[in-house]
C-alpha positions in Angstrom: 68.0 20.7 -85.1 70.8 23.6 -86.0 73.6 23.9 -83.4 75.4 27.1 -82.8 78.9 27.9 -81.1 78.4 30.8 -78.9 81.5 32.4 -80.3 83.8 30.3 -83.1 87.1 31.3 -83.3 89.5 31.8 -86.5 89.9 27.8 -86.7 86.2 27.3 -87.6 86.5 30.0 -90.2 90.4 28.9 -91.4 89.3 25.2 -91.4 86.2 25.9 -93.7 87.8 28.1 -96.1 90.7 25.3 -96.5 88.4 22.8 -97.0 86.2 25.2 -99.5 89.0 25.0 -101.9 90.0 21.4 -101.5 87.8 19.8 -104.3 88.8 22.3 -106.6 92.5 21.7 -106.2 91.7 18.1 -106.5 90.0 18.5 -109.7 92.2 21.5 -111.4 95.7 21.0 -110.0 96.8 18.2 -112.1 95.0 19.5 -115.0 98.7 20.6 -116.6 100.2 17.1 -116.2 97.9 15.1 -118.6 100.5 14.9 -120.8 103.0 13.8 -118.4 101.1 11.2 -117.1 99.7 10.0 -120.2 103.7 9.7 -121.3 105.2 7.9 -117.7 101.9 5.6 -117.4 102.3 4.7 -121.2 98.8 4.8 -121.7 96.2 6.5 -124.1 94.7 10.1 -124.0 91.1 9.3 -123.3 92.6 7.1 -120.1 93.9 10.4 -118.8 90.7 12.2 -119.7 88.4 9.9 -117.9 90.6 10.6 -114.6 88.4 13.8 -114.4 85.5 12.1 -116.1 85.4 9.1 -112.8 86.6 11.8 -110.5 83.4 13.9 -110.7 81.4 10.4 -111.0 82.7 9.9 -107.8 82.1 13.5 -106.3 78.1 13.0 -107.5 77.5 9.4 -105.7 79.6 11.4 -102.5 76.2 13.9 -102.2 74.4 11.2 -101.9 75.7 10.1 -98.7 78.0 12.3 -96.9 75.1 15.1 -96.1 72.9 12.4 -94.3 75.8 10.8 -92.6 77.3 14.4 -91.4 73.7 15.0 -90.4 72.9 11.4 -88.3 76.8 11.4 -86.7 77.7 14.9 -86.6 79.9 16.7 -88.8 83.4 15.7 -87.5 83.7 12.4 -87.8 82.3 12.1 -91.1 84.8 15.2 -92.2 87.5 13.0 -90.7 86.7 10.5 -92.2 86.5 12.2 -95.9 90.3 13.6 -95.3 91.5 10.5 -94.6 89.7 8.7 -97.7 91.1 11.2 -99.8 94.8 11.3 -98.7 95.0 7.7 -99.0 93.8 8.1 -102.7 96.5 10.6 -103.1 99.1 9.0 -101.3 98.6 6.2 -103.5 99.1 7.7 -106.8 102.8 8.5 -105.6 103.3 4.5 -106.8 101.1 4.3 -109.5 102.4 2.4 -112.6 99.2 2.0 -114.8 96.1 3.9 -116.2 93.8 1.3 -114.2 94.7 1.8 -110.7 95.6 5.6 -111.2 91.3 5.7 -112.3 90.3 3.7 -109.4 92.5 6.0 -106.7 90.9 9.1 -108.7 87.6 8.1 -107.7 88.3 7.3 -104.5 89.8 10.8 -104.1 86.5 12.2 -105.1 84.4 10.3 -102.4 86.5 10.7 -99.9 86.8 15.1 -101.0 83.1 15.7 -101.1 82.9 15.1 -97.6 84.9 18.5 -97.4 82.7 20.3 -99.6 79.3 19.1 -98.3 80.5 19.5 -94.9 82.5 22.8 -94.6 79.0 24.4 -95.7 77.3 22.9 -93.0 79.9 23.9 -90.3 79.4 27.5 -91.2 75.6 27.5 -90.7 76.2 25.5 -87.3 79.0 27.2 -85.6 77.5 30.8 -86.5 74.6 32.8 -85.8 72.3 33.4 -88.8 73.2 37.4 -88.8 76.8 36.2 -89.5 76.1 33.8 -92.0 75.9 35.3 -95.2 79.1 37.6 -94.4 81.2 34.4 -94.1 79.8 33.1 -97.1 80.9 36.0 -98.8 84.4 36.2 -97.5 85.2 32.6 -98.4 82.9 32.9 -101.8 85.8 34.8 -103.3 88.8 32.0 -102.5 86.5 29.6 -104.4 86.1 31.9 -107.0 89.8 32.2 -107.4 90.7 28.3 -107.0 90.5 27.3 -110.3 92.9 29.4 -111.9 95.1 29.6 -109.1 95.1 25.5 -108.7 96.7 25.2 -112.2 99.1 27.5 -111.9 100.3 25.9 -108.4 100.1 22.3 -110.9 102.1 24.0 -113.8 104.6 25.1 -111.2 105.0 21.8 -109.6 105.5 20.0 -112.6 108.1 22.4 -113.6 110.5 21.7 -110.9 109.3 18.3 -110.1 107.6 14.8 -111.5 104.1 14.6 -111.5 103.6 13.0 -108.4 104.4 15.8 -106.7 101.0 17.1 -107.0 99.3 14.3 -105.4 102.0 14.4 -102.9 101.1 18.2 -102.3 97.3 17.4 -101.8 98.4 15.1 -99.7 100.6 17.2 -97.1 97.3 20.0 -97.5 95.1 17.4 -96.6 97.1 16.6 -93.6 97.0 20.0 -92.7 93.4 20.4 -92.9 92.8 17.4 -90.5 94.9 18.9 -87.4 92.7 21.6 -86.9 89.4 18.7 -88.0 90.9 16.7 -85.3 90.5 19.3 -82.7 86.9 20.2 -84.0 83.9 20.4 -81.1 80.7 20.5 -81.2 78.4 23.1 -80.9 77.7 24.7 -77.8 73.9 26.1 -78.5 71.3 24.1 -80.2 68.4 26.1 -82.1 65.6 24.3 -83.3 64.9 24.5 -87.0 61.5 23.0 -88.2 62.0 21.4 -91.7 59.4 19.5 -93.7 61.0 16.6 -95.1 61.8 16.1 -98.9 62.4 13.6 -101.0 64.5 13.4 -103.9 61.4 11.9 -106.1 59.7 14.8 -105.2 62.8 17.4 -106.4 62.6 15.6 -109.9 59.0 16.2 -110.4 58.6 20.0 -109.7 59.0 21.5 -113.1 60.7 24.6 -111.6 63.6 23.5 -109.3 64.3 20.6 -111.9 64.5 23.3 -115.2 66.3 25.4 -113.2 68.6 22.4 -112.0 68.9 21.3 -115.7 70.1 24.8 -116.8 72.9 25.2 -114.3 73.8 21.5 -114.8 73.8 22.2 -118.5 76.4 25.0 -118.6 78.4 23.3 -116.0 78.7 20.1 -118.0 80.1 22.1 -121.4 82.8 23.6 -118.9 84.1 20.2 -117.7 83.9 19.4 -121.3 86.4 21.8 -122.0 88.4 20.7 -118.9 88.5 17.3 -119.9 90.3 18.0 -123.8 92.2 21.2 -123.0 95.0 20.1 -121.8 95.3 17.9 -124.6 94.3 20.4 -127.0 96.7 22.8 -126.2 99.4 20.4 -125.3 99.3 19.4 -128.9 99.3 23.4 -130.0 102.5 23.3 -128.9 101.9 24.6 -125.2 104.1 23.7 -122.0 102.6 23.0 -118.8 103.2 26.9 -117.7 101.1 28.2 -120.6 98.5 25.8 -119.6 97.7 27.0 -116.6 97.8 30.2 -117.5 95.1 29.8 -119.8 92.5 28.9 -117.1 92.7 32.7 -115.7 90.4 33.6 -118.0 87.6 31.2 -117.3 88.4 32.3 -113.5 87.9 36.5 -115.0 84.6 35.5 -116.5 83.7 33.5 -113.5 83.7 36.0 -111.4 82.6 39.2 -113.7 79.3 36.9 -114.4 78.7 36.3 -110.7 79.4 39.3 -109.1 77.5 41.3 -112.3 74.7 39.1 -112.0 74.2 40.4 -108.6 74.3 43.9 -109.8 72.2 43.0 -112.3 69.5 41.3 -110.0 69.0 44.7 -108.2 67.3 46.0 -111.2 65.7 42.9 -112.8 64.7 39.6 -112.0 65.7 35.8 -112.2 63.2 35.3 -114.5 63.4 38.3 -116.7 67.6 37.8 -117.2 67.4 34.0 -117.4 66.4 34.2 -121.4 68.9 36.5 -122.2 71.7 34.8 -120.6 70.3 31.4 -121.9 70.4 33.5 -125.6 73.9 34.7 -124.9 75.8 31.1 -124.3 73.5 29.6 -127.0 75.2 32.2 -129.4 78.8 31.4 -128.3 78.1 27.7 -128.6 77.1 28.6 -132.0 80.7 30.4 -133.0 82.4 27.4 -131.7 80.6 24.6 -133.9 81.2 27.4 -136.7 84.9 26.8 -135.9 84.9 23.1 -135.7 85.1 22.2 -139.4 87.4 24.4 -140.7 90.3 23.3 -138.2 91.2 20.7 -135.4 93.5 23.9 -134.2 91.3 26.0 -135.4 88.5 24.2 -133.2 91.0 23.7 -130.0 91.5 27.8 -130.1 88.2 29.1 -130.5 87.4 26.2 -127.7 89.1 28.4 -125.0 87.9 32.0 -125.3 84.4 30.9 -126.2 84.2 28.5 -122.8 86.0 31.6 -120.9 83.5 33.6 -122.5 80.6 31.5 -121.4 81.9 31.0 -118.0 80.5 34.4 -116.6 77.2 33.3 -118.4 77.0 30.4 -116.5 77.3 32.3 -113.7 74.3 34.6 -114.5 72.3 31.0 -115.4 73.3 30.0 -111.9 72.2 32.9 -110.2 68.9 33.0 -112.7 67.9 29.7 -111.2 67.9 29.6 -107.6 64.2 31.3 -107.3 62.6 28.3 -109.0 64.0 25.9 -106.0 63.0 28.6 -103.5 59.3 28.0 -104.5 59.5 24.3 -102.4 59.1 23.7 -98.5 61.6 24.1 -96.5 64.8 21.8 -97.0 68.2 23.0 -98.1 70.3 19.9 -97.3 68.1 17.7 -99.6 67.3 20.3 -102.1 71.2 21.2 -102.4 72.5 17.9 -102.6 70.3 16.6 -105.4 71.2 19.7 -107.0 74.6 18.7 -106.8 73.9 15.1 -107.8 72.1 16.0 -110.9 75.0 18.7 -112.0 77.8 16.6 -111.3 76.4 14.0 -113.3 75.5 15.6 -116.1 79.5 16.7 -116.0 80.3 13.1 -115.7 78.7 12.5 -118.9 79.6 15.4 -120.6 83.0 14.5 -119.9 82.9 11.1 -120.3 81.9 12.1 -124.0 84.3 14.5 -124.5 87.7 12.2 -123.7 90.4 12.4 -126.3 
């Protein structure tokens, strides 16, 4: 069943876009306070690192069961319910005095933001017609786009002028804001039936197609979050303030969105299929000029690192785009199709990260 709101206002569209950006700014905004943290909590590097490491562990068990809760109760309660998981998970780190509860409220941040991101999704599809759709999903595409270079730079700031805390204290006070409008969230007004044959996740894993496709896009997003996890480490050690930090993840953001947008361009003249071994060729070189790097120089290894990941980011994007045909090949059956996508991706990234600790 797919509900529609005969006309949703500029608080359906304000409230998804906020919450679009939310599990970006929980993941990237204290990205330029490792170091800090690492120093006040007296505690090792790879602690730090596997903040981000539990934090997308968290985000994958979250697909699991937010989409079929926001589907069974409706979407507002279970949104509400998200918020208020993940401000107390941020409020809590503003008393924090070791690595071991600062990991547990990090993961409870994560289950508590992927209710935002599985939800704010769904919202769009119920509270607008299908002819409207697409065109909201490409005015918000390009605020998530631009959140991961703009969330480090609001972290850097932060941590400029204030402790550390003050970033889980901001994602705290944006949280709230996102729930006044959640709180005053109604349901849809028109209800559209939609038939859907039912999928299992058991039957995702054994279609060759969606699951290679899956695997590719998991793949290139796992050697991202492995750069996430040791840069700000690596260049903390290169001699690099908090500032220059998050500066340095405007790049990956460029790249982001050249690939994306270029692969659209791109996919007017050719196909999925016929791009997908180029782009595939492409990041395998770069991967190859960063082990080249690795043995001359731990510096050596830590600045080739960044341009080659920025470098890559836009050919992730084009591995992204490359795969969505093979999904589209299975019956009918986003919501279960999407969320095991996301599972499988976001934990990949947990191991990749998990790996990659300093």
């Amino acid at each position: 069943m797919r509900t529609l709101c005969s006309q949703p206002g500029e608080r359906i569209f304000s409230l998804a876009g906020g919450l679009s950006v939310l599990g970006f700014l929980a993941t990237d905004m204290y990205l330029p306070a490792f170091a800090a943290m690492q120093q006040d909590l007296n505690t090792s590097a790879a602690s730090i690192s596997a903040s981000l490491s539990l934090f997308l562990a968290g985000f994958a068990l979250g697909q699991l069961f937010w989409g079929p809760l926001s589907d069974r109760y409706g979407r507002k309660p279970v949104l509400l319910s998200g918020l208020a998981i993940f401000a107390a998970g941020c409020l809590g780190m503003l008393w924090v005095h070791n690595a071991t509860l600062m990991l547990a409220l990090r993961f409870l941040q994560a289950i508590g933001v992927c209710a935002a991101a599985v939800t704010w999704q769904a919202m769009v599809t119920d509270y607008y017609p299908a002819q409207r759709t697409n065109r909201i999903f490409a005015t918000i595409m390009p605020l998530v786009g631009l959140s991961p270079a703009l969330a480090p730079l609001l972290g850097s700031w932060l941590l400029v002028h204030f402790e550390w805390q003050a970033i889980f204290a901001t994602l705290f006070a944006i949280t709230l804001l996102l729930m006044l409008p959640a709180l005053r969230l109604k349901a849809a007004a028109k209800s559209v039936a939609v038939t859907q044959q039912k999928i299992t996740f058991l039957a995702l894993l054994r279609s060759r197609e969606y699951s290679g496709n899956v695997l590719i896009y998991a793949a290139c997003s796992a050697s991202f979050f492995a750069w996430l996890t040791g840069s700000p480490f690596i260049l903390h050690e290169m001699g690099y303030g908090p500032t220059a930090i998050g500066l340095s993840y405007i790049p990956q953001t460029i790249a982001f969105l050249v690939g994306g947008y270029g692969c659209r361009a791109l996919l007017q003249k050719w196909s999925g299929q016929q791009m997908l071994p180029w782009a595939a060729g492409g990041l395998r070189r770069q991967r190859c000029r960063h082990l080249a790097g690795r043995p001359a120089n731990a510096c050596l290894a830590g600045g080739v690192n960044d341009p080659v990941l920025h470098d890559g980011g836009g050919q992730r994007r084009d591995l992204s785009h490359c795969g969505r045909p093979g999904a589209e090949t299975l019956p009918a059956g986003n919501g279960p199709r999407g969320g095991a996508a996301d599972t499988l991706q976001l934990g990949l990234c947990f191991l990749t990260s998990l790996l990659y600790r300093r």
